[in-house]
C-alpha positions as CSV (number, residue, x, y, z in Angstrom):
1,X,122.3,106.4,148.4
2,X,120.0,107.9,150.3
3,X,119.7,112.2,149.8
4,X,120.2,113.4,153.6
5,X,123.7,112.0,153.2
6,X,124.1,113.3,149.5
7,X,123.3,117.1,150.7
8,X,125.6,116.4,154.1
9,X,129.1,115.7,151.6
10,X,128.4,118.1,149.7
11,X,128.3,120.4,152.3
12,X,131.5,119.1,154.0
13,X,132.9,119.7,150.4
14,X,131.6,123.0,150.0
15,X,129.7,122.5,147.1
16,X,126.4,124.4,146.8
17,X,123.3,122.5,147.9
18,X,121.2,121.3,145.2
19,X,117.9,123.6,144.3
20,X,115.1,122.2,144.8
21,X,114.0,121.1,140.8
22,X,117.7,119.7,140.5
23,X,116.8,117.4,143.5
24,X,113.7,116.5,142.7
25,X,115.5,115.8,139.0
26,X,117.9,113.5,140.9
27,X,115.4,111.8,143.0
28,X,113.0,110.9,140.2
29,X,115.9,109.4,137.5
30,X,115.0,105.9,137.2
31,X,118.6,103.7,138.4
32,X,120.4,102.0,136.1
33,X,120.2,98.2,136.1
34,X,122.9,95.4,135.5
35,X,120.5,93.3,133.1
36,X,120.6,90.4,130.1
37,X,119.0,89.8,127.2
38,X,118.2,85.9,127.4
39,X,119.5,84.5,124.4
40,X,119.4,81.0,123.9
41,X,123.5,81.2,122.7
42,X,124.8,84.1,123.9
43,X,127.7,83.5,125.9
44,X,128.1,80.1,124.7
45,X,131.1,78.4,122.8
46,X,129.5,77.0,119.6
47,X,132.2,74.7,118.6
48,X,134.5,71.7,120.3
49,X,136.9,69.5,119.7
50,X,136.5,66.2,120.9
51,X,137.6,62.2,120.0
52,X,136.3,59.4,118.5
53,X,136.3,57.0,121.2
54,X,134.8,53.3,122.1
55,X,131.6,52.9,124.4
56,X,133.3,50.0,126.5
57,X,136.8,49.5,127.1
58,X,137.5,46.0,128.8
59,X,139.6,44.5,130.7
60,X,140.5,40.5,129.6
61,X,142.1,38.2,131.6
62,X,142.2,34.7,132.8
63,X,139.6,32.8,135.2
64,X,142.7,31.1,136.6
65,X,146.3,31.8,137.3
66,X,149.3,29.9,134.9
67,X,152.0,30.9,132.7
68,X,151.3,32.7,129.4
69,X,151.9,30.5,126.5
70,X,151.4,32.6,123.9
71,X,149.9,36.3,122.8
72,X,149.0,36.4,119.2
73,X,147.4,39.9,119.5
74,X,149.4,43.4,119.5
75,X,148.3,46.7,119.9
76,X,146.5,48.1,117.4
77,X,144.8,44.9,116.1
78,X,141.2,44.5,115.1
79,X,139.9,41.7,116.1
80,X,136.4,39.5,115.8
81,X,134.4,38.4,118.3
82,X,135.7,35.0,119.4
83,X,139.3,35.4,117.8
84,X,142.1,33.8,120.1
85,X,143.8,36.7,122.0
86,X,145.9,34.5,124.7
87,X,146.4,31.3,125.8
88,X,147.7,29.9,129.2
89,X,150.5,26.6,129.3
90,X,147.8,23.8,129.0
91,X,150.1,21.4,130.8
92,X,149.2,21.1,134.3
93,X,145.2,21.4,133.0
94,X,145.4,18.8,130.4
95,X,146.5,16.3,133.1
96,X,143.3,17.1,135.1
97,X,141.5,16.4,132.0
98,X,143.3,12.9,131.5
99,X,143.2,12.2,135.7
100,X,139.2,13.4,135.3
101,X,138.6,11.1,132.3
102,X,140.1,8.2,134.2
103,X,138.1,8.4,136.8
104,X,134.7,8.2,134.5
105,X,135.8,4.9,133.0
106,X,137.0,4.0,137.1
107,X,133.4,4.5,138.0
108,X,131.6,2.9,134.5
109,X,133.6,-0.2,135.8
110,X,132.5,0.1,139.2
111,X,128.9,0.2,138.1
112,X,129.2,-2.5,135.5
113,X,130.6,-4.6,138.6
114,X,127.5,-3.5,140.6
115,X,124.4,-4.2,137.7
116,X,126.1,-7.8,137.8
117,X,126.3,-8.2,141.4
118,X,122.7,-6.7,142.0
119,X,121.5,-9.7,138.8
120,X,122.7,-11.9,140.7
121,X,121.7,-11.2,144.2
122,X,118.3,-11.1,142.8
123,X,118.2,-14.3,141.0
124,X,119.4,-16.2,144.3
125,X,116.7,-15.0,145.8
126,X,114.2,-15.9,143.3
127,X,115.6,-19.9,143.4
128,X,115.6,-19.3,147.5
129,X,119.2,-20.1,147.7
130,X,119.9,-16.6,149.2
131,X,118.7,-13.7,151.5
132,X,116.7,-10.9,150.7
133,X,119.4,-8.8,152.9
134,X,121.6,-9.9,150.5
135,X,119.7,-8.6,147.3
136,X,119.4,-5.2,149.2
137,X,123.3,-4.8,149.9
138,X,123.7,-4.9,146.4
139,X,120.6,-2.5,145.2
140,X,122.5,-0.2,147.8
141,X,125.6,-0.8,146.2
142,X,124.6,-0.6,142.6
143,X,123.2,2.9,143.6
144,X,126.4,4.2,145.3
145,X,128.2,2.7,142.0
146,X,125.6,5.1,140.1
147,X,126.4,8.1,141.9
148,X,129.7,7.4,141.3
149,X,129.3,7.4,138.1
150,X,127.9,11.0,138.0
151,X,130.2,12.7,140.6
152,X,133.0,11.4,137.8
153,X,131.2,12.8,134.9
154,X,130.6,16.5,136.7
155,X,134.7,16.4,137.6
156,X,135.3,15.9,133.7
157,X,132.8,18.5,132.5
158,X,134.8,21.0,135.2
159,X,138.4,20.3,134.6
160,X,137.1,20.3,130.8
161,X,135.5,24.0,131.5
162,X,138.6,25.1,133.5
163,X,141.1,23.9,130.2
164,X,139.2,25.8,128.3
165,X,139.9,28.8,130.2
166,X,143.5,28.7,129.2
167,X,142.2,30.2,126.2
168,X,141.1,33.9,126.0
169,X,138.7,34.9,123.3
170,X,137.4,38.5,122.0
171,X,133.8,38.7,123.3
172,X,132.8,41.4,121.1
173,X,134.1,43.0,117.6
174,X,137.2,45.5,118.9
175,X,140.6,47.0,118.7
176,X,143.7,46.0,120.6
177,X,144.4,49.0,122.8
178,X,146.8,47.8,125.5
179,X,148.7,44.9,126.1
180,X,150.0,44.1,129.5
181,X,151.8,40.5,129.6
182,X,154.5,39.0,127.3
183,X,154.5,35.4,126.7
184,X,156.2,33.4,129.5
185,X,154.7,35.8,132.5
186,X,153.2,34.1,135.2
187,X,149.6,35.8,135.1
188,X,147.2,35.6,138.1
189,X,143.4,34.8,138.0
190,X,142.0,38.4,136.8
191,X,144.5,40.0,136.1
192,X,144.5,42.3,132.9
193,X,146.5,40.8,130.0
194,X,144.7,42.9,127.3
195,X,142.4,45.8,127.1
196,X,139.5,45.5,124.3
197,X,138.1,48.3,122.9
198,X,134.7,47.3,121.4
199,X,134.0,49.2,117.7
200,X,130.3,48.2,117.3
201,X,129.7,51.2,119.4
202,X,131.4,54.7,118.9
203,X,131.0,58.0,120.8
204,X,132.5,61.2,120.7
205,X,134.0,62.6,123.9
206,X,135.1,66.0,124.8
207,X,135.5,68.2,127.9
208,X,133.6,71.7,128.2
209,X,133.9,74.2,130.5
210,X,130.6,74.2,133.1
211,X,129.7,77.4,131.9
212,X,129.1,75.6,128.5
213,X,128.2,72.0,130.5
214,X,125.2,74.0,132.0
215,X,123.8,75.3,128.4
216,X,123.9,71.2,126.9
217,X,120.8,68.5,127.6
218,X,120.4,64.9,127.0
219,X,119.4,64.3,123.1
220,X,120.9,67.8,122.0
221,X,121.9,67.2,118.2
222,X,125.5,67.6,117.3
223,X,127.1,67.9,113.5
224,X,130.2,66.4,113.9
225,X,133.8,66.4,110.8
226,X,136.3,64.8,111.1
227,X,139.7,67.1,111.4
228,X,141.8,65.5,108.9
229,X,138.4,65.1,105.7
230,X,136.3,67.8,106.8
231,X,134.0,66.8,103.9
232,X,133.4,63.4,106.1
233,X,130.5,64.1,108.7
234,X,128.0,62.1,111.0
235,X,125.5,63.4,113.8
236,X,125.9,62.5,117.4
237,X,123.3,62.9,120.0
238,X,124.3,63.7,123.7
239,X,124.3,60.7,126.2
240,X,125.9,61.6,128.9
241,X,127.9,65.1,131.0
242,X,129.4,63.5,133.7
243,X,128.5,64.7,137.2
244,X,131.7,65.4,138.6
245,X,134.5,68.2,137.3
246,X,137.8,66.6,136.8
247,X,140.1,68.0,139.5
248,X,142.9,69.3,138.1
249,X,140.9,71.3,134.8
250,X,137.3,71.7,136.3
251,X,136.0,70.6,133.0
252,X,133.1,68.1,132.6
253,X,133.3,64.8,130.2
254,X,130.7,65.0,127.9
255,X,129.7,62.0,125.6
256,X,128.2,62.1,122.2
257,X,126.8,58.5,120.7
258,X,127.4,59.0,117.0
259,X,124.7,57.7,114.5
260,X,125.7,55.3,111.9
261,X,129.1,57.1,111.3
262,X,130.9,56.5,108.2
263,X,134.2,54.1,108.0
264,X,136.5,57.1,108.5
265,X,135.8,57.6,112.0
266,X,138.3,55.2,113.4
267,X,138.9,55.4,117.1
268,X,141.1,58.1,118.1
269,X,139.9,60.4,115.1
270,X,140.2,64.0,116.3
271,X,137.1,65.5,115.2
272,X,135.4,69.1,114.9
273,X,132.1,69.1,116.9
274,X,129.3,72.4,117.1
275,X,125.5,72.4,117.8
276,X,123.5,71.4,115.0
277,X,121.8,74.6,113.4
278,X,118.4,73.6,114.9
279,X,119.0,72.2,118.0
280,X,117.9,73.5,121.0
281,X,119.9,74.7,123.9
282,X,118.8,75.4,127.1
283,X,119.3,78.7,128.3
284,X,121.4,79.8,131.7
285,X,122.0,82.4,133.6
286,X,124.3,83.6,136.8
287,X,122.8,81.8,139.9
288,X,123.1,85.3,141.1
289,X,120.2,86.2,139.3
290,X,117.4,83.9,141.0
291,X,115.6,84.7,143.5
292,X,114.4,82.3,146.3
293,X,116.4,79.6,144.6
294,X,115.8,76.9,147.4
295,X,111.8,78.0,147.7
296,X,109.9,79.3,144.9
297,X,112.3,80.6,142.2
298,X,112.0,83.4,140.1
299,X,114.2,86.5,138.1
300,X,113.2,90.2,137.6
301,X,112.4,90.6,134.1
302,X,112.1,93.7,132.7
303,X,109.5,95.3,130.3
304,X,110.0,98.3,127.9
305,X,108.5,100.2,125.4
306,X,109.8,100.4,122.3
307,X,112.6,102.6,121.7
308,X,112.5,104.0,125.3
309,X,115.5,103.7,128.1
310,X,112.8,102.9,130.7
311,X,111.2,100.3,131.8
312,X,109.2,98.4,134.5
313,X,110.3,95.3,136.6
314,X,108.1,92.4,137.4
315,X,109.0,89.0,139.3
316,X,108.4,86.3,137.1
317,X,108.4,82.5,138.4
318,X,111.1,80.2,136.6
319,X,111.7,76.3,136.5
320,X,115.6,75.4,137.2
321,X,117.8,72.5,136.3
322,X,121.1,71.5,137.5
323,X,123.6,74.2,138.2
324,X,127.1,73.9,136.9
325,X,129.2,76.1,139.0
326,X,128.1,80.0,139.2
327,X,125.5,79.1,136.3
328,X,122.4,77.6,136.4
329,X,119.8,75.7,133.6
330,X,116.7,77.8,132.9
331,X,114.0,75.2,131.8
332,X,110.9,77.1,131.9
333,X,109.0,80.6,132.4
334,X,111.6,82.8,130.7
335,X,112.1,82.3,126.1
336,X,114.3,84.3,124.5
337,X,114.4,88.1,124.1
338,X,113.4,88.7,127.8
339,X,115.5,91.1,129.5
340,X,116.7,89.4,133.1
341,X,118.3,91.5,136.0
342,X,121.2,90.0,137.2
343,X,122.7,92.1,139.7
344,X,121.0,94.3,142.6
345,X,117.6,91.6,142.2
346,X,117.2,92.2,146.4
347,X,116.8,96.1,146.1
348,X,113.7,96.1,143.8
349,X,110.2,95.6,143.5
350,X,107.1,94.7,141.9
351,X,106.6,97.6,139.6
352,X,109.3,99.4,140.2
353,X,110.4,101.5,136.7
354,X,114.2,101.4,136.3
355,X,116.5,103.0,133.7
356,X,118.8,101.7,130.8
357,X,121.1,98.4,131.1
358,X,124.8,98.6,132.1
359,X,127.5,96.1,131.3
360,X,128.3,93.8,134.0
């Protein structure tokens, strides 16, 4: 507040005018600043709760449509890879199989016909008691015979394929975790008749608030216990934050890829998750706090002397990551114990000497 207008209210109030040392007092106080010591956790919430969930989560149905002869999986199943899950009414498919296999001994015939009419076409010819028009009807035909012979083959080896469709098999080690037809539904081609968790690959997923999201970085170590045996533990690395808040909580999805966990962390395992003591996270501030964002970016930081109120301010360029929110990820030119302004950054400059922090 500028000191024209100061001396004017109190005037208006009829309060005695400032002398002259009392003004010059006021005018040479250093202004308080809204400030933050960067610290590397501060703010941050150093423990989660989170699942023990499967990398992949399929969907398995049939290539074709038909009726569902039989389901010998249930929810909650482990299963192997290859292990029979469903199978469709082989009915209708077996009699393209038998139909298909017909037609192969159809067209052997046919060719066996053909060789012995393309023999003797060709002997005629040599004892002149034929045409040489004739021995070239039947080369033509014992090639036609040949093809034959090879369309039939390809329409077994595809009805063949398409029977064994009526089968559906685990591709991977998993768990049962949904089970959407009963035996005797008519199923369509793709549709979902069982969802297959895969257990070769666990992770642990949690939701953070972005405050928190903005703090964590692909690779950050994790100690993770399970809730139920806290005396049963694993590490998990960060893969993945997702890049969109879920709607209705504004949280992010975060996912952790354990490393070789022990057997007791079963999918579904509620477990107790926190920074491991010496990992590394990143530190944020209040976008509020940067200055040119968009341009060159960079944050007051304050120096003072030891065991003195006062202190100087001096713009220091910083590197950003992504921004979660109202925060932002400080990846460079700032370390911890640096003082940061965070409020008021457009009314100062270069050198300016300011006075004690404030709580925000």
């Amino acid at each position: 507040m500028r000191m024209p207008l100061v001396l004017t209210v109190l005037a208006l109030l009829g309060t005695p005018a400032l002398a002259n040392d009392e003004l010059a007092l006021v005018q040479d106080t250093p202004r308080p600043v809204v400030s933050q010591v960067v610290n590397e956790r501060a703010g941050y919430q150093n423990r989660f709760v989170g699942l023990v969930s499967a990398r992949t989560e399929t969907d398995l149905g049939f290539l074709l449509a038909g009726t569902l002869a039989e389901r010998p999986v249930e929810t909650g199943d482990l299963v192997t890879k290859g292990a029979v899950l469903a199978r469709l009414d082989p009915e209708d498919l077996d009699a393209d199989v038998r139909a298909a296999e017909a037609g192969v001994q159809v067209a052997n015939a046919q060719l066996r016909a053909a060789r012995d009419a393309e023999n003797r076409a060709r002997e005629l010819l040599s004892r002149g008691t034929d045409s040489a028009t004739r021995l070239e009807d039947a080369e033509r035909g014992l090639t036609a015979a040949i093809a034959a012979v090879e369309q039939a083959r390809a329409a077994l080896a595809q009805a063949q394929d398409i029977r064994g469709f009526a089968t559906l098999t685990a591709p991977q080690d998993g768990v049962i975790i949904q089970t959407n037809a009963e035996a005797g539904a008519s199923v369509t081609a793709g549709e979902a008749v069982v969802v297959l968790a895969g257990t070769e690959m666990r992770e642990i997923t949690l939701d953070v608030i972005e405050r928190d999201a903005a703090a964590l970085s692909e690779g950050l170590m994790f100690d993770v216990a399970l809730a139920a045996n806290p005396s049963v533990t694993a590490q998990a690395s960060l893969r993945r934050i997702d890049p969109v808040a879920a709607a209705s909580t504004r949280t992010r999805r975060v996912h952790l890829t354990l490393q070789d966990p022990p057997d007791g962390f079963r999918l579904g395992a509620l477990v107790h998750i926190a920074p491991a003591t010496t990992a590394r996270l990143d530190i944020i501030l209040d976008a509020s706090a940067i200055l040119d964002p968009k341009g060159t970016p960079a944050v007051w930081i304050v120096t003072r002397a030891a065991d003195e109120a006062t202190g100087t301010v001096h713009r220091t360029p910083v590197e950003l990551g992504e921004q979660f929110g109202p925060r932002v990820r400080v990846t460079g030119g700032i370390k911890a114990g640096d003082e940061v302004i965070t409020k008021g950054i457009h009314s100062l400059k270069e050198g300016q000497t300011v006075g004690p922090s404030v709580s925000q």
